[in-house]
C-alpha positions, 0 to 999 in steps of 0.5 A, a space after each residue: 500500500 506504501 508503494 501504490 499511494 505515491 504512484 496514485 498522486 504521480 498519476 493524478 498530478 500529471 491529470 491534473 497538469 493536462 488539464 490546467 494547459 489544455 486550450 478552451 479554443 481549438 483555434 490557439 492550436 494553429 500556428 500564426 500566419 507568417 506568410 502574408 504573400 497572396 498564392 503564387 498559384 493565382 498567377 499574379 506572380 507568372 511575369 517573374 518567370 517571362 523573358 521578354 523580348 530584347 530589341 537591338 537599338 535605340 534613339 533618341 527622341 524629342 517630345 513637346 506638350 506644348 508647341 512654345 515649349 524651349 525644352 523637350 522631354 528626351 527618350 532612349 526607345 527601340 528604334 523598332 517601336 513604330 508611333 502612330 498618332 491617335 485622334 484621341 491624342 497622343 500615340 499608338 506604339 507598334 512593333 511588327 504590326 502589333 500595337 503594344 502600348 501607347 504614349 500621351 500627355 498626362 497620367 493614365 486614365 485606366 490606372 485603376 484598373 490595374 493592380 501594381 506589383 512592382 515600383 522603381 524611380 529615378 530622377 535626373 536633370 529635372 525629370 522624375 520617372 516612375 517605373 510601376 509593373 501592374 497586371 489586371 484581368 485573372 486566370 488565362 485572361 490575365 496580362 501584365 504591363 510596364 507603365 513609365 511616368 515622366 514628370 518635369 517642368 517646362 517654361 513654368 509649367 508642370 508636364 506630365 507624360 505616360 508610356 505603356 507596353 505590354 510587358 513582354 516588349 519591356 526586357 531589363 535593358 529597354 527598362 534601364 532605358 526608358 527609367 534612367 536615360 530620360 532627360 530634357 533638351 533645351 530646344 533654344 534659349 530666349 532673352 531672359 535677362 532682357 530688362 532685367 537692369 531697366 529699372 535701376 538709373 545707370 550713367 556709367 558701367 565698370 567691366 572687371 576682368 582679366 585677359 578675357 576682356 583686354 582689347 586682344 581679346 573681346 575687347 567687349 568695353 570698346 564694343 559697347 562703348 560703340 554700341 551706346 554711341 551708335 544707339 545714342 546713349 549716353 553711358 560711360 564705359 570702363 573696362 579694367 584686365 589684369 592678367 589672370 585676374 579672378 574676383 579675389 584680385 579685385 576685392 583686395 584691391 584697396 584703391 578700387 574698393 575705395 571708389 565702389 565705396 564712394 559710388 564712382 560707378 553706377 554698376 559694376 560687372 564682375 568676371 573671374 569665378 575659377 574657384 568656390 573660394 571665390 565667393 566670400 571675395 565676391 561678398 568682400 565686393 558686394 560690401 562695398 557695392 552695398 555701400 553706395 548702392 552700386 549695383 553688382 553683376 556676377 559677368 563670368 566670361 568663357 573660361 570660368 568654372 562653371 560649379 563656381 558660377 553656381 556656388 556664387 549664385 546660389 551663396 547671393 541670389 539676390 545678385 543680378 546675373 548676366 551669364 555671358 559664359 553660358 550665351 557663348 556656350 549655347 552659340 556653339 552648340 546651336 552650330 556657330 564655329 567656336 572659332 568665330 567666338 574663340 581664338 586659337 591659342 593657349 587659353 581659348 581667348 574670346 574673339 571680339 564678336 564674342 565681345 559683341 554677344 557680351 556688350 549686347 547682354 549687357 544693352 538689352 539689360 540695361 535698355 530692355 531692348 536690342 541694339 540696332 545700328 551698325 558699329 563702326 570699327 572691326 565691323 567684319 571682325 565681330 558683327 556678322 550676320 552670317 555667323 550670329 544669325 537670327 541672333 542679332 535681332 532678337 537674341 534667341 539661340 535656336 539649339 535644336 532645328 525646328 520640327 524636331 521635336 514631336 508633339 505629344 498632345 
């Protein structure tokens, strides 16, 4: 009886213990759920296992919202995809007969319908692009796309284009393409600083420089002293090149600080930005400017450092600035010889229509208008019509040929 009565309380404490752990809900028996995946099986996920096809080449193209349009939304697409245009706007892409996408203005309109399931993007020069792969329909009904949204802005206002493709036309290298090789085009730049100094009364001007604007050079402070005088203004112009001049030679220069203190000038137009450090001697010079009211330009001529232009700019916004570096920049690219506006030697020194293209930045700032008349010295040297074109009359440089760009609506 000893022995039995201990293997009882054995046996009713593990009764006991069964009990006191079994679950009153059957359902805390089930494990959580730890995949919250939709099933595989519904063949939501088929296009993982798709080999698209891989087209052989690209080109470039430009497209427009808006004829006025100075920039144009610029792709990479396979120079087999055909685009014919819709009477509903905007185009039908077609490969081999077979349409298999679409491109337009705006967001698309049946986005809802579709569910996404993968979302890439990129940003680059102004363009933001969405890459979004959806699918819609079920069972043997089901299809998938790639859907592309360009989103950019374009003379103030905000574009918005789309391109569809059947999924299958969409390899990994055509969507590299289409996601990361958007970009935008400057189709011709117009006079934006055309009055922009109209407002502020101006009897003399200071052109601060270096070799760039000596008289073997541009020699842009005799080229617009003519100007005035030939358009019958009455403005003093002074010009000052040091060799290798930058703007930290000027703002230590205590004699000269002196006179932008004492306002012997109306304006000055600073060149020599080579360097960022530069900005804290332009600050030096606007000091200086500040105390007389003496308005300071920021003047960079062909041969500056363009990240320090933009450090300058960005460090005093409030700072006019006459980008005569860029002007020339633009003039080669729209297709006049760099040679008219250079020289051939160790630095690329300007030439004097190059002086021509500066003065006139300055006049049509000054006087919101363009310089007429023909000036009377080196006239074949730098003022020709040939070269500059339309230049001259109204100051737009066309980078781009007419009609190259399509229009998207």
């Amino acid at each position: 009886m000893k022995r039995i009565f201990p293997a009882l309380l054995l046996i009713f404490a593990l009764l006991l213990s069964g009990c006191r752990h079994q679950p009153e809900d059957p359902a805390e028996t089930e494990p959580p759920a730890t995949d919250v995946r939709p099933d595989p099986d519904d063949g939501k996920y088929d296009y993982l296992k798709m080999e698209p096809y891989q087209p052989g080449e690209f080109s470039r193209q430009l497209y427009v919202q808006d004829t006025a349009d100075t920039q144009a939304l610029t792709l990479q697409l396979p120079t087999e995809w055909e685009l014919e245009r819709r009477t509903e706007g905007g185009f039908s892409i077609v490969r081999a007969g077979r349409t298999i996408g679409s491109f337009f203005a705006g967001e698309a309109p049946d986005a809802a319908g579709w569910e996404v399931l993968e979302t890439d993007e990129d940003s680059y020069n102004g363009v933001r692009t969405a890459k979004y792969v959806e699918t819609s329909g079920s069972g043997d009904a089901r299809v998938f796309r790639c859907r592309f949204v360009y989103s950019y802005e374009s003379d103030g206002a905000d574009r918005t284009a789309t391109l569809t493709a059947d999924y299958m036309e969409v390899a990994q290298f055509t969507s590299n393409k289409l996601l990361y090789s958007s970009d935008l085009t400057l189709l011709q730049t117009t006079d934006t600083s055309r009055g922009v100094l109209s407002d502020q009364p101006c009897d003399s001007i200071l052109i601060l420089g270096n070799s760039f604007i000596g008289t073997f050079s541009s020699n842009i402070g005799r080229v617009l002293e003519l100007m005035m005088r030939n358009n019958y203004r009455q403005l003093r112009v002074e010009a000052i090149s040091r060799s290798y001049a930058t703007v930290g030679t000027y703002s230590g220069d205590s004699w000269l600080m002196e006179q932008l203190r004492q306002g012997d000038y109306d304006m000055v137009f600073i060149c020599g930005f080579y360097s960022t450090g530069e900005v804290a001697n332009l600050g030096r010079l606007k000091s200086a400017c500040d105390a007389s009211d003496t308005t300071l330009v920021i003047f960079p001529a062909h041969n500056e450092n363009a990240d320090a232009i933009r450090a300058a700019r960005a460090a005093y916004p409030d700072l006019p600035c006459l980008d005569w570096k860029q002007e020339l920049d633009h003039l080669i690219e729209s297709g006049v010889d760099r040679w008219d506006l250079c020289t051939d030697d160790t630095y690329d020194h300007s030439t004097e229509l190059a002086g021509y293209v500066g003065a006139s930045m300055i006049y049509r700032a000054l006087f919101n208008e363009m310089p007429r008349g023909e000036i009377s010295e080196s006239t074949e040297q730098f003022y020709d019509n040939d070269i500059l074109g339309d230049y001259v009359r109204d100051a737009t440089v066309r980078l781009v040929e007419p009609g190259a760009a399509t229009l998207l609506d």
